[in-house]
KOLPAZA-852966 format. One record per residue (C-alpha): y, z, x. Coordinates in steps of 0.05 Angstrom, whole numbers, padded with zeros to 5 digits. Layout:
# residues N
+--------+--------+--------+
:     c2 :     c3 :     c1 :
+--------+--------+--------+
:      Y :      Z :      X :
...
+--------+--------+--------+
***
This chain:
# residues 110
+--------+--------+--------+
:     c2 :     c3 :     c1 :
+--------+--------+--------+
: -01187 : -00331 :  01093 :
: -01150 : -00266 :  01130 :
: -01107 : -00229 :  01085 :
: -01041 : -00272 :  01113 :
: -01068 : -00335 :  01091 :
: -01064 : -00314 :  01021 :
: -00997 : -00278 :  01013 :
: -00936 : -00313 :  00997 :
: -00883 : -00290 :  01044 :
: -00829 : -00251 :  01004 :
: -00767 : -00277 :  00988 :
: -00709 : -00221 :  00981 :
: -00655 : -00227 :  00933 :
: -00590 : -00188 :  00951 :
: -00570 : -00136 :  00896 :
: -00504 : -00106 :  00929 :
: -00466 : -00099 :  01007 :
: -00431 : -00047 :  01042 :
: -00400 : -00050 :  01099 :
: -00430 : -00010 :  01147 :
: -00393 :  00041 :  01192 :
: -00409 :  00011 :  01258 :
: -00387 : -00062 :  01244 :
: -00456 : -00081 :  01217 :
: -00469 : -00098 :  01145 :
: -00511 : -00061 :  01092 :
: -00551 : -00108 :  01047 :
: -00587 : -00068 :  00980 :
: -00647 : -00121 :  00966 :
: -00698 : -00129 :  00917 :
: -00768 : -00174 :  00922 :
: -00753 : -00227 :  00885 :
: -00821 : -00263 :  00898 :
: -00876 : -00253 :  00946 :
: -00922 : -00201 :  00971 :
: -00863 : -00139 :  01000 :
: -00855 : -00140 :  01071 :
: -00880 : -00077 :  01108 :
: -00819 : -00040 :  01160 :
: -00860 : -00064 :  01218 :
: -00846 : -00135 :  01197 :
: -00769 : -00126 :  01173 :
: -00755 : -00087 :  01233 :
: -00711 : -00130 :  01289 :
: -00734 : -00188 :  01248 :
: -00689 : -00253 :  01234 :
: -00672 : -00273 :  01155 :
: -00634 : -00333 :  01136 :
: -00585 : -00316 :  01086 :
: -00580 : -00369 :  01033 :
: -00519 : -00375 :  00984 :
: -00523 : -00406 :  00916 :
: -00478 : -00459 :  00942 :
: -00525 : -00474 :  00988 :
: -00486 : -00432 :  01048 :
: -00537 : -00403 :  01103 :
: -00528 : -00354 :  01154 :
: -00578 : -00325 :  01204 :
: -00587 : -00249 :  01206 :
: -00619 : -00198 :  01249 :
: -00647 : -00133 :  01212 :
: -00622 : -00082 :  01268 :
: -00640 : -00017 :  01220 :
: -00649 :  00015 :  01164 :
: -00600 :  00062 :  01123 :
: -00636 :  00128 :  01117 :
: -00586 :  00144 :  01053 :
: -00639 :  00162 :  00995 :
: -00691 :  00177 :  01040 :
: -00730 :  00151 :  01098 :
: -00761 :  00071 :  01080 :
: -00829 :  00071 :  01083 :
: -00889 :  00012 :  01074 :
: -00909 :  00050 :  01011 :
: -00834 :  00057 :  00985 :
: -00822 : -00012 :  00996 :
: -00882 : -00030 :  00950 :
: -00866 :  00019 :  00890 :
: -00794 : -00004 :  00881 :
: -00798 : -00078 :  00907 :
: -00729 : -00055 :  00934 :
: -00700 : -00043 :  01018 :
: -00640 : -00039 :  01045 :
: -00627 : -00063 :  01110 :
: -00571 : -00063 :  01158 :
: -00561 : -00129 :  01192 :
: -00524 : -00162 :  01249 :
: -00525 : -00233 :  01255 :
: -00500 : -00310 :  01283 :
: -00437 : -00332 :  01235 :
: -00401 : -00293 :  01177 :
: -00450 : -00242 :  01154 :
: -00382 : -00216 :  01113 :
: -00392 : -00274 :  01068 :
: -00463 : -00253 :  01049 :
: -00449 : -00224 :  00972 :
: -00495 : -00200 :  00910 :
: -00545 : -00263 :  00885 :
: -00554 : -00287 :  00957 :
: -00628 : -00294 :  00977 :
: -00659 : -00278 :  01040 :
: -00717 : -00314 :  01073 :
: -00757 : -00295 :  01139 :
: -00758 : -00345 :  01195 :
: -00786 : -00342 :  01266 :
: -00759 : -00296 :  01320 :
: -00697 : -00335 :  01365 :
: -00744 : -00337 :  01429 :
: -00804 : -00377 :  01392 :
: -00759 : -00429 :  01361 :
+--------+--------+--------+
***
């Protein structure tokens, strides 16, 4: 088995928002289960945002805030935390604190 056969894909839970100065959306996550994601896979990747009333919206991770310091692979793994500025399809305003974010394919493969 390679190493991606036996990691569980992470799933994110969101911790707090901000909005972001651009018109984008700051999301403060923490692993919530899974192996943590490295910045070469969270980088222009697609999440779906899931709501606990069972809301989802589709997000694209278009950066990452460099307040507190520059996110790195080995950061990421220490804290089990990222925070990621996203863009998106629908009303990534709606996206709060206890939401949970899940990877899915890129648009142009699916």
């Amino acid at each position: 088995m390679t190493p991606s056969e036996t990691t569980t894909p992470a799933i994110l839970k969101v911790i707090d928002t901000l909005d972001h100065p651009h018109g984008n959306r700051i999301l403060r996550t923490r692993v919530l289960e899974g192996t943590p994601p490295t910045v070469g896979e969270l980088k222009n990747s697609w999440l779906l945002a899931r709501g606990p009333d069972g809301t989802e919206v589709e997000i694209r991770v278009v950066g990452f805030p460099v307040f507190g310091g520059k996110l790195s692979d080995a950061r990421i793994r220490s804290t089990g935390r990222v925070d990621l500025v996203i863009g998106g399809n629908g009303d990534v305003g709606s996206i709060s604190r206890t939401w949970r974010l899940y990877r899915i394919e890129p648009r142009a493969t699916r």
